[in-house]
DRENTI-6400 format. One record per residue (C-alpha): x, y, z; residue in three letters. Coordinates in steps of 0.02 Angstrom, whole numbers, padded with zeros to 5 digits, always signed. Layout:
% DRENTI-6400
+--------+--------+--------+------+
|     px |     py |     pz | rodo |
+--------+--------+--------+------+
|      X |      Y |      Z |  ALA |
...
+--------+--------+--------+------+
***
This chain:
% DRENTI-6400
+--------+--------+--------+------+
|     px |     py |     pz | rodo |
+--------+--------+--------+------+
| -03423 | +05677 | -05637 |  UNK |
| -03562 | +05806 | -05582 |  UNK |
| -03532 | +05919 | -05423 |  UNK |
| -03640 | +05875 | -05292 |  UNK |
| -03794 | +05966 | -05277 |  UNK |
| -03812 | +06086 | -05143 |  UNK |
| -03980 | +06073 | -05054 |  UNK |
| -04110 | +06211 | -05084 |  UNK |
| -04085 | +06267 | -04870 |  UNK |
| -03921 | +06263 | -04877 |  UNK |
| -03946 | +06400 | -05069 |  UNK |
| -04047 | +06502 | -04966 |  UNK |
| -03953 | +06526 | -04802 |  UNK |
| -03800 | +06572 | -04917 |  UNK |
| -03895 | +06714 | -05024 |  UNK |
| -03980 | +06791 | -04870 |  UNK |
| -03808 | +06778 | -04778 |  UNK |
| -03757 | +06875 | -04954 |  UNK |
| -03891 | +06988 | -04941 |  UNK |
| -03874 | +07026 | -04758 |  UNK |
| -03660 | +07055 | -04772 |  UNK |
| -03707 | +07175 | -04924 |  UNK |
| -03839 | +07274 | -04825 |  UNK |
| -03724 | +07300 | -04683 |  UNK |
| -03592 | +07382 | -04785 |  UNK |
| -03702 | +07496 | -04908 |  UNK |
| -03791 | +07540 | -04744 |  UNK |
| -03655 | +07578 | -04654 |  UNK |
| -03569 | +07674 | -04787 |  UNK |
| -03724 | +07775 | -04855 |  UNK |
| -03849 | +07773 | -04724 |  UNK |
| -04030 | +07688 | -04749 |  UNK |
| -04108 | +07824 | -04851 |  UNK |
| -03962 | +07823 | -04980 |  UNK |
| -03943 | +07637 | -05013 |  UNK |
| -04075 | +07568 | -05117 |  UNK |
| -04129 | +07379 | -05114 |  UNK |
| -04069 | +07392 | -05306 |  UNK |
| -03886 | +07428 | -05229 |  UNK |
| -03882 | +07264 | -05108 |  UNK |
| -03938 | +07153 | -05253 |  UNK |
| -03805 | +07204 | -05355 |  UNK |
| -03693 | +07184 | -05223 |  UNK |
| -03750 | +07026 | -05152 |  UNK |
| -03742 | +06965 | -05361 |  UNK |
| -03949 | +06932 | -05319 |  UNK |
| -04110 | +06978 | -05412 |  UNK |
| -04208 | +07124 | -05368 |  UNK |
| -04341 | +07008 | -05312 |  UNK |
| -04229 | +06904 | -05170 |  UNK |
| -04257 | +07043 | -05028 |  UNK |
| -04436 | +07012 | -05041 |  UNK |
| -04429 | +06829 | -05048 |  UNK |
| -04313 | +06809 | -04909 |  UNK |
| -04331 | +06978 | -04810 |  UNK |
| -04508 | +07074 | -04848 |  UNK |
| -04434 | +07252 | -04846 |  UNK |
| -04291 | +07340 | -04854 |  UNK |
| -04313 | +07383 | -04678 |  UNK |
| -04327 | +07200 | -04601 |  UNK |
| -04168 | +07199 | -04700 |  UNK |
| -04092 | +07328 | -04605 |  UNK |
| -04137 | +07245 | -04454 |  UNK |
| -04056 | +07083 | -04492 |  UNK |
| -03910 | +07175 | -04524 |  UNK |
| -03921 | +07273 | -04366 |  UNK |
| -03942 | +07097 | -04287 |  UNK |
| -03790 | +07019 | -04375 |  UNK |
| -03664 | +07160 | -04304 |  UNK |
| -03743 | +07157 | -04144 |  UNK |
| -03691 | +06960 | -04136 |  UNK |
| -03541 | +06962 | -04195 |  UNK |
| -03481 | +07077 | -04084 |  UNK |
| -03567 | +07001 | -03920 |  UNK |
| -03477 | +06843 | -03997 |  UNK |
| -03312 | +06928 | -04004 |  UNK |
| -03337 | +07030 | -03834 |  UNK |
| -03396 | +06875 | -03748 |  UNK |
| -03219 | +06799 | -03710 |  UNK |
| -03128 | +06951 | -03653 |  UNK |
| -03288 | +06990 | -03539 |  UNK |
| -03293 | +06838 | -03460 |  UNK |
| -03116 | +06865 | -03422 |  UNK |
| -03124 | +07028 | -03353 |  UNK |
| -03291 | +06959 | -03220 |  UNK |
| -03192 | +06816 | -03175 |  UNK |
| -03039 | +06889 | -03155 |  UNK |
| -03107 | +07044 | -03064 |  UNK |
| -03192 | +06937 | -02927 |  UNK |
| -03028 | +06856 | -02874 |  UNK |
| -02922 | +06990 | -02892 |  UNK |
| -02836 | +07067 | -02717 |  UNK |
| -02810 | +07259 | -02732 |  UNK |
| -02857 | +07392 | -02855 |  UNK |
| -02682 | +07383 | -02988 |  UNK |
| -02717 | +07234 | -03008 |  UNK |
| -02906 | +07266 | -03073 |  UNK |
| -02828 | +07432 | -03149 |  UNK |
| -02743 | +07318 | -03271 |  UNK |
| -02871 | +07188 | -03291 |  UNK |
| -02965 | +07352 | -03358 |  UNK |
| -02791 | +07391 | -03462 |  UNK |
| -02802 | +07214 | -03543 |  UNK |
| -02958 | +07224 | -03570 |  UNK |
| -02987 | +07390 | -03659 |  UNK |
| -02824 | +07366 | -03772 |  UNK |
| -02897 | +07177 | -03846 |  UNK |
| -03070 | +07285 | -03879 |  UNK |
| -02951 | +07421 | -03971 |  UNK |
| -02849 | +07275 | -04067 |  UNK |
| -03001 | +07197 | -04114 |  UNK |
| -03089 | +07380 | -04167 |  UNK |
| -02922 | +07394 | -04279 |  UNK |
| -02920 | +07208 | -04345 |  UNK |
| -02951 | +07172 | -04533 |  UNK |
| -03105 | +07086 | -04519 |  UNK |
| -03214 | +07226 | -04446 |  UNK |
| -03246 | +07352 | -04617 |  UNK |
| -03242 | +07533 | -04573 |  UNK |
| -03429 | +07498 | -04649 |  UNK |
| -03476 | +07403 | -04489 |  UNK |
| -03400 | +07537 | -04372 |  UNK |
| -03514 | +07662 | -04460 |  UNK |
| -03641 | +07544 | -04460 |  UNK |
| -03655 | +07549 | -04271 |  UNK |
| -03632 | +07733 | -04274 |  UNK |
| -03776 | +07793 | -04376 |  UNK |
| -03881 | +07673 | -04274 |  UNK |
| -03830 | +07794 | -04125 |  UNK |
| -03870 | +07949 | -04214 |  UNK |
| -04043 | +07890 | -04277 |  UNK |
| -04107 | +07805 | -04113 |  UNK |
| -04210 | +07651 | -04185 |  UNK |
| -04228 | +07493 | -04159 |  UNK |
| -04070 | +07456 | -04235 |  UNK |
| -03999 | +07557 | -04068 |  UNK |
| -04104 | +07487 | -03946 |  UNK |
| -04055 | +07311 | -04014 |  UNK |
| -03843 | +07373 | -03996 |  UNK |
| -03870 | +07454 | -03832 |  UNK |
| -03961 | +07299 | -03757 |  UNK |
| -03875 | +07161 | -03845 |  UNK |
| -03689 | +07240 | -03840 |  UNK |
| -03645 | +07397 | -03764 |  UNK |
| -03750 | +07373 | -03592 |  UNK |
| -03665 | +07208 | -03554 |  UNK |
| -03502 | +07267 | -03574 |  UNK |
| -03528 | +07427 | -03509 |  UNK |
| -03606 | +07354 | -03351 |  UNK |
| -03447 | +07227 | -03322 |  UNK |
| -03333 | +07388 | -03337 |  UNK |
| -03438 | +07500 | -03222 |  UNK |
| -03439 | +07350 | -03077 |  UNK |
| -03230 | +07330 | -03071 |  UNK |
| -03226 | +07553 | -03096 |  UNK |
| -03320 | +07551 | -02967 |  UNK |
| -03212 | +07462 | -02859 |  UNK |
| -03059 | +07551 | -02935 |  UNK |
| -03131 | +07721 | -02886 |  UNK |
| -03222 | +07657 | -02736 |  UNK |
| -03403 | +07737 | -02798 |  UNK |
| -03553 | +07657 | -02854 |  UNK |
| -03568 | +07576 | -03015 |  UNK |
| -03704 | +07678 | -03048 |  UNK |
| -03632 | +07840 | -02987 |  UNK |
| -03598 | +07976 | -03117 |  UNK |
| -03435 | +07986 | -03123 |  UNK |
| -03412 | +07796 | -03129 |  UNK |
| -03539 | +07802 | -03291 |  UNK |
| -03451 | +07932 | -03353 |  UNK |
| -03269 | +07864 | -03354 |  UNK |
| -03320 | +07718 | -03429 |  UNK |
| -03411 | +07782 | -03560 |  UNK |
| -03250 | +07881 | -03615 |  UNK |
| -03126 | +07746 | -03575 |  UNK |
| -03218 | +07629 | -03705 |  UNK |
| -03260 | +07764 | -03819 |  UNK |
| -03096 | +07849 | -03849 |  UNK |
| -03015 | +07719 | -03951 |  UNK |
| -03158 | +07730 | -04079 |  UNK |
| -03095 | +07888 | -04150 |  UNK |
| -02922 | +07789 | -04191 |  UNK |
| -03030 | +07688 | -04328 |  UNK |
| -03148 | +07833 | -04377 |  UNK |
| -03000 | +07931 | -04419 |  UNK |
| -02892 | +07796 | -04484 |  UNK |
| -02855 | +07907 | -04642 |  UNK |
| -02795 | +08036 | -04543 |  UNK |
| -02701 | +07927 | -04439 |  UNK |
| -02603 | +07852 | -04565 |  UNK |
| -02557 | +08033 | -04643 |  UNK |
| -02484 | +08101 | -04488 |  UNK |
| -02384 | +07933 | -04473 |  UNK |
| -02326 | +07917 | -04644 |  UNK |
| -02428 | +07754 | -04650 |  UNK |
| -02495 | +07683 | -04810 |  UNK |
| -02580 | +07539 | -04709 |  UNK |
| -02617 | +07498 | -04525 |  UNK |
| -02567 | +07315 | -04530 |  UNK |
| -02562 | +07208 | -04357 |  UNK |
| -02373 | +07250 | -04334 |  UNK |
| -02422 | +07440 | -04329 |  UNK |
| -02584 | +07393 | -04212 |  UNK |
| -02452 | +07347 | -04076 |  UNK |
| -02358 | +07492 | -04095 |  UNK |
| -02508 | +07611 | -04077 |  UNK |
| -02550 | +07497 | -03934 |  UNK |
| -02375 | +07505 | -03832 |  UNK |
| -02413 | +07695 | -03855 |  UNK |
| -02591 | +07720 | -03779 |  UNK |
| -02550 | +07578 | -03624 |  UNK |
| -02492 | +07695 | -03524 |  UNK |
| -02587 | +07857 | -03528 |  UNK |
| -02761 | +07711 | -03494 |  UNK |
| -02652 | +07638 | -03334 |  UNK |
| -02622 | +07811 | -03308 |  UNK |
| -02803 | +07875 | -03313 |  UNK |
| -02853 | +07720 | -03218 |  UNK |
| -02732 | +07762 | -03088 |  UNK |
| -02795 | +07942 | -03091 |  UNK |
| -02977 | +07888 | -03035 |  UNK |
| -02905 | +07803 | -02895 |  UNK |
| -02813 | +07921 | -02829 |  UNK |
| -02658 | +07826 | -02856 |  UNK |
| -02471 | +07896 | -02882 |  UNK |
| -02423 | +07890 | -03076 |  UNK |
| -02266 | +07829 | -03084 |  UNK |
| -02152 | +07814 | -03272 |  UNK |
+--------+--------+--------+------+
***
């Protein structure tokens, strides 16, 4: 009995979906200038030729990888975001929106620290910050104004400023941007705690840790007691 045949649209979506996951982690791991089009072939197990045929250059590759990231993580931010709006415009007083913030900052972290995003991707999306492209302009637009918006409109009721105001901006900037640094310096992490893996057990630990000092800073902007 012969296998079924797989049909010729279906061969191509796989080997530029092949193409496109090998990019985005020789990319992200040596930068655009470093990673030759020789380098994803190998990696995607393609011919030399298949970028051309399927992409036209190595950059139009780079965008479609920049546009893959940029996807998945509006896909994976769109729950939790929805959440947060929803849940924000019925909420009563200001701890409760301070923890709707909480919640949703620490399911952004465990998702940052999940398996399934490569430390490749995460540099990814950080050279694209450094080199201000189109790959940036795609990621700002597509992923972190969104989210950033949503989180400046409940701040701002939090702190009882503008969303737009500076400090507003400016909190939640930090407030989504300090966690990064946990995955950037994973090695490090797992030196000074005598990890030899950061598995989802020790995600929750890390998390029970940094839930307080976020209500607390959250608390902070609104000039609300901190209590233990």
């Amino acid at each position: 009995m012969t296998s079924p045949r797989i049909p010729e649209a279906s061969r191509g979506t796989l080997a530029r979906e092949r193409m496109v996951l090998g990019a985005l982690d020789l990319f992200g791991r040596h930068g655009f200038d470093a990673t030759t089009t020789r380098m994803i072939a190998q990696a995607a197990s393609m011919n030399l030729g298949a970028i051309p045929y399927y992409f036209g250059s190595k950059e139009d590759l780079y965008a479609e990888a920049a546009g893959h990231l940029a996807s998945f993580i509006e896909q994976e931010q769109a729950a939790p975001l929805a959440r947060l709006r929803e849940q924000s415009a019925m909420a009563s007083g200001v701890p409760e929106l301070i923890e709707l913030v909480v919640d949703f900052l620490i399911s952004q972290t465990r998702l940052l620290l999940a398996d399934r995003v490569p430390i490749s991707w995460v540099q990814f999306f950080l050279r694209a910050q450094t080199e201000h492209g189109e790959a940036f302009e795609r990621f700002f637009a597509q992923v972190v104004e969104p989210s950033q918006r949503s989180l400046n409109e409940v701040l701002a009721r939090i702190m009882q400023r503008p969303p737009d105001d500076f400090r507003t901006r400016t909190l939640s900037f930090f407030l989504f941007h300090q966690f990064i640094c946990l995955r950037l310096a994973d090695s490090v992490l797992m030196r000074r705690l005598d990890w030899d893996a950061i598995t989802p057990q020790r995600v929750e630990q890390l998390l029970d840790v940094l839930t307080p000092p976020l209500r607390a800073q959250l608390l902070s902007a609104a000039n609300l007691p901190i209590t233990p």
